[in-house]
C-alpha positions in Angstrom: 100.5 -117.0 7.1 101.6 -113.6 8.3 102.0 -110.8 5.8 103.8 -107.9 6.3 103.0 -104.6 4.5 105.3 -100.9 4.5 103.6 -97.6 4.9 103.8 -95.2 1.8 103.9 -91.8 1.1 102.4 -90.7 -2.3 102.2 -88.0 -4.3 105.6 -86.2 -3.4 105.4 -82.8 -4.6 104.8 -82.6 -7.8 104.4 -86.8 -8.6 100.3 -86.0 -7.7 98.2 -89.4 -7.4 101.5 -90.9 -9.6 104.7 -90.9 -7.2 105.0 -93.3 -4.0 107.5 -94.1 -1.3 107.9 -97.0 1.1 108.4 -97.0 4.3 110.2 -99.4 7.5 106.9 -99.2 9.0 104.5 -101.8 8.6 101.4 -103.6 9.9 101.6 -107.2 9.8 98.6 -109.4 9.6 98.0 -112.9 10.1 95.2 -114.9 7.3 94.1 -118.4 8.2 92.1 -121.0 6.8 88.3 -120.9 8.7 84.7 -121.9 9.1 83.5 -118.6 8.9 84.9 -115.1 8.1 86.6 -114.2 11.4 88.5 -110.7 11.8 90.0 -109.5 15.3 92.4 -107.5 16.9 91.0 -104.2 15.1 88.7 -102.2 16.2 84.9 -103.5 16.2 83.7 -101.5 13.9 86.2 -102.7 11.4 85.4 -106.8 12.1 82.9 -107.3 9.0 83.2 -107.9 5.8 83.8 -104.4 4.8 87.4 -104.1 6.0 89.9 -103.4 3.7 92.0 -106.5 4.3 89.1 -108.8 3.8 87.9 -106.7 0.7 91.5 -107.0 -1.0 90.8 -110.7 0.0 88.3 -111.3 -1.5 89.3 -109.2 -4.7 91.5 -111.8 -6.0 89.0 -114.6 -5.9 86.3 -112.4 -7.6 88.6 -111.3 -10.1 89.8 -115.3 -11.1 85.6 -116.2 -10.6 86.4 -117.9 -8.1 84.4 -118.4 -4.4 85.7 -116.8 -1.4 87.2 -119.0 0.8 86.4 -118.1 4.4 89.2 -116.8 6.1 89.9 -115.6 9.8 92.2 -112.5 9.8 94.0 -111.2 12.6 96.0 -107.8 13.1 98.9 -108.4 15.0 101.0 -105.4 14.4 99.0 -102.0 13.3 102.5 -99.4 13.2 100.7 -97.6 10.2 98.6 -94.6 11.4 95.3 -94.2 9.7 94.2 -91.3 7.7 97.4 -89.6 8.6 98.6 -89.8 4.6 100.8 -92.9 4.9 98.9 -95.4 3.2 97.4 -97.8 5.5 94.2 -98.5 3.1 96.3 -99.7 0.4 98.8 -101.4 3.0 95.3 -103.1 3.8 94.3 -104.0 0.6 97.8 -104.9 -0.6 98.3 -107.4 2.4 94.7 -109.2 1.6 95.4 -110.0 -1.7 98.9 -110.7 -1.2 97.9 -113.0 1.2 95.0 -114.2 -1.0 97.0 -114.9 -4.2 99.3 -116.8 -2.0 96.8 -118.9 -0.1 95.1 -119.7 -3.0 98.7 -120.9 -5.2 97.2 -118.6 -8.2 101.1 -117.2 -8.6 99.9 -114.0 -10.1 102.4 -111.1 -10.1 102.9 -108.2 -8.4 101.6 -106.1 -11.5 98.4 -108.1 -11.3 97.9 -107.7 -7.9 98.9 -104.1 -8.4 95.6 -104.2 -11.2 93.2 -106.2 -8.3 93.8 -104.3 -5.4 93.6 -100.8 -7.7 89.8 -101.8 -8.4 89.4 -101.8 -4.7 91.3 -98.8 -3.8 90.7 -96.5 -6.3 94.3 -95.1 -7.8 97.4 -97.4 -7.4 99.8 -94.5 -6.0 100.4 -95.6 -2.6 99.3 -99.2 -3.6 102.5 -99.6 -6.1 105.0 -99.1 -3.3 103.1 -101.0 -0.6 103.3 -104.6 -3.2 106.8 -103.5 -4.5 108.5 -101.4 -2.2 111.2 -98.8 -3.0 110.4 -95.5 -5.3 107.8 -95.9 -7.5 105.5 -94.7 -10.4 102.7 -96.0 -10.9 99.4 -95.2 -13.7 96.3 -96.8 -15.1 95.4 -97.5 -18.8 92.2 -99.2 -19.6 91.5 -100.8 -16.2 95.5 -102.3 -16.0 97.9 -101.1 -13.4 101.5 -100.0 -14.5 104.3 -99.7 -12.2 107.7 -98.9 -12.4 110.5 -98.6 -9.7 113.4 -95.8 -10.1 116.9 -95.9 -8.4 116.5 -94.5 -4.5 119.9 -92.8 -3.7 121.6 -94.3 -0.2 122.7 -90.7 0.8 119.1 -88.9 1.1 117.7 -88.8 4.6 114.0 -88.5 5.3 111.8 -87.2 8.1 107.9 -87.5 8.4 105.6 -85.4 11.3 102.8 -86.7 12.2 100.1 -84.7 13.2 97.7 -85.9 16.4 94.9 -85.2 14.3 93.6 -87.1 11.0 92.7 -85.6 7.5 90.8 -87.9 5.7 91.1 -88.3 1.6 87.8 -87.2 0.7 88.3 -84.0 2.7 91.7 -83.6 1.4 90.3 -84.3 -2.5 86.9 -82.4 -1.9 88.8 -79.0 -1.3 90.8 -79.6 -4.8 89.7 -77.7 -7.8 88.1 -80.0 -10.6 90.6 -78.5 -13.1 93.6 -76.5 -14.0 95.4 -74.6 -16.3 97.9 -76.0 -18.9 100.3 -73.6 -17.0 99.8 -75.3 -13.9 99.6 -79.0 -15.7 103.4 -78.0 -17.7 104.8 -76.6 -14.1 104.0 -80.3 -12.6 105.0 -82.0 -14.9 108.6 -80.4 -15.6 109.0 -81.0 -12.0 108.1 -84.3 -11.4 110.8 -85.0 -14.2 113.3 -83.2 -12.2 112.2 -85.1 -9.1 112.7 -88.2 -9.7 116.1 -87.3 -11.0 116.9 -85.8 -8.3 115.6 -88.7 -5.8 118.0 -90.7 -7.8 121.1 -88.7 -7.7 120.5 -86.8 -3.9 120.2 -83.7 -6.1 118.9 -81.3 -3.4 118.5 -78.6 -5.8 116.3 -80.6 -8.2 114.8 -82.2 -5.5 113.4 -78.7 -4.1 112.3 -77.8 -7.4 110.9 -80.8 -7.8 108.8 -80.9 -4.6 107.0 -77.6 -6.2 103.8 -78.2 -6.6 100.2 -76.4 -7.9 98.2 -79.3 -8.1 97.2 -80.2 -4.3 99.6 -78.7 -1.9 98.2 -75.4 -1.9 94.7 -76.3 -1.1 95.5 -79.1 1.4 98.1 -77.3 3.6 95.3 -74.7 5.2 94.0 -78.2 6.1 96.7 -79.1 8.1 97.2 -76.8 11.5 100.6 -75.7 11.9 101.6 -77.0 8.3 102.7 -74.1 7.1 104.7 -72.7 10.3 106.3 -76.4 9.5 107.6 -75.8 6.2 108.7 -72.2 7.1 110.8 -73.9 9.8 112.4 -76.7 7.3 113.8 -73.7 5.1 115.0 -71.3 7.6 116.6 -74.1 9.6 117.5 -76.6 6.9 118.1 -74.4 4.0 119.7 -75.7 0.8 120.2 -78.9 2.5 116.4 -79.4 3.1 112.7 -79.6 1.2 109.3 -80.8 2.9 106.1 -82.1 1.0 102.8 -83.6 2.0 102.8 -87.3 2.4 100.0 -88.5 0.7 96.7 -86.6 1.3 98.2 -85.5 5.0 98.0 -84.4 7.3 101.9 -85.8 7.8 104.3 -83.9 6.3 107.8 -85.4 4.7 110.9 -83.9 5.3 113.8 -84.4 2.7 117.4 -84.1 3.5 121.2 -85.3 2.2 122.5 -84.7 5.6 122.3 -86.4 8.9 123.8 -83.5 10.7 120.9 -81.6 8.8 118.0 -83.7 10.1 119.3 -83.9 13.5 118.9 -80.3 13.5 115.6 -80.4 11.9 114.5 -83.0 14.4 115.7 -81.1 18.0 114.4 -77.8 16.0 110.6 -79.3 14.9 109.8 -81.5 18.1 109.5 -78.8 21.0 107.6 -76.7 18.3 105.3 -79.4 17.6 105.1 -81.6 21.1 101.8 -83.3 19.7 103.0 -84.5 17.1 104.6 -87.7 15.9 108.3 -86.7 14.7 111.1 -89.6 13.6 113.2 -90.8 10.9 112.1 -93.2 7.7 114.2 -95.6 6.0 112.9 -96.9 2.5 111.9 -100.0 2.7 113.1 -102.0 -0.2 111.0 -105.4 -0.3 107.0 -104.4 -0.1 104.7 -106.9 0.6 106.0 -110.2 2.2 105.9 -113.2 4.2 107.0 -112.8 7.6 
């Protein structure tokens, strides 16, 4: 079977390690019956047993006590840049479960899944969009996943740069503080309230507000060459009509408009400034994990 998985951007703002978005971008990967573990069409270093598809694989057996089947695993369609903030670990991990639960007729849901691959990954943020697709929120509570999925408005437009240069998450979490201040903790949290309200209802006003952050942004965007020149650009130029956030840990950086006039500026603006990096319009995508 072939199983298609959307890219993600978490965090949004204010939503830290909590919001996620999915994306018309996917990898698709291709899980067969074999003699032996087999992986290919990935780069060699990533053809044992320590890639993330196989680990997500294998998750769902270990976690029903059951023996691992060996599998061969192909890549046939790797759109999801890595450590660029998009999610392709959990689109990984979400695709060899997926594929795993299906192979295997266990019929477990999506939240279970969500639960099995979150062991593996670590936080369930970008994972939650990846197996469900749309807008999501997603938390843990002792060792269980919980997802939810929020209304999406049709009318917002989106935007992501790329940068030609990755960030990884352990550099982007090591620069965080370990802490913060109930002022910081109440800003966040009022405005991840407004966010997804605003998500919901093409707000652009809450949506700005709610794309405040003092959690992460600040000590990630020094991180991220040309980052902040970026944002300074998405206000001048898109003004009310505009707001741009980290995608994930980075380096890309979202873009967030109600107007296509808006991001059509934005886009003939950003590319000459930015000529190495990766610039183009994002649809939500809807479905999450799937047979193709």
């Amino acid at each position: 079977m072939i199983v298609r998985v959307p890219a993600s951007s978490a965090n949004l703002g204010s939503g830290f390690d909590c919001l996620g978005l999915a994306w018309n971008l996917y990898n698709e990967i291709e899980f067969q019956p074999a003699d032996s573990l087999l992986i290919n069409g990935c780069d060699e270093r990533f053809t044992g047993p320590d890639n993330l598809a196989y680990r997500g694989f294998c998750a769902v057996y270990e976690s029903l006590e059951r023996p691992v089947p060996p599998v061969r695993i192909s890549f046939l369609k790797s759109d999801i840049p890595v450590s660029r903030g998009l999610g392709s670990s959990a689109a990984l991990i979400a695709a060899g479960a997926f594929a795993a639960d299906r192979m295997g007729g266990f019929g477990l849901s999506r939240g279970e899944l969500l639960t099995i691959c979150t062991r593996v990954e670590g936080h369930p943020d970008n994972l939650a969009p990846a197996l469900f697709g749309g807008f999501t929120a997603a938390a843990m509570e002792n060792g269980r996943a919980f997802c939810v999925q929020y209304p999406l408005s049709r009318s917002l437009r989106f935007l992501t740069a790329v940068p030609d240069t990755e960030l990884s998450t352990a550099l982007a979490r090591s620069v965080m503080p370990n802490g913060c201040s109930r002022a910081d903790a109440v800003f966040n949290l009022s405005r991840t309230a407004l966010l997804i309200r605003g998500l919901e209802s093409a707000d652009m006003e809450l949506i700005r507000v709610g794309l405040q952050d003092r959690l992460h942004q600040p000590f990630r965007l020094p991180l991220i060459s040309g980052a902040e020149e970026f944002f300074s650009l998405v206000e001048e130029i898109g003004g009310s009509c505009a707001a741009a956030c980290i995608s994930g840990a980075g380096s890309t950086l979202l873009v967030i408009t109600d107007s296509d006039h808006t991001l059509n500026e934005l886009k003939d603006w950003l590319i000459p400034r930015f000529p190495s990096w990766t610039i183009s319009r994002q649809t939500p995508d809807i479905n999450g994990a799937a047979i193709v």
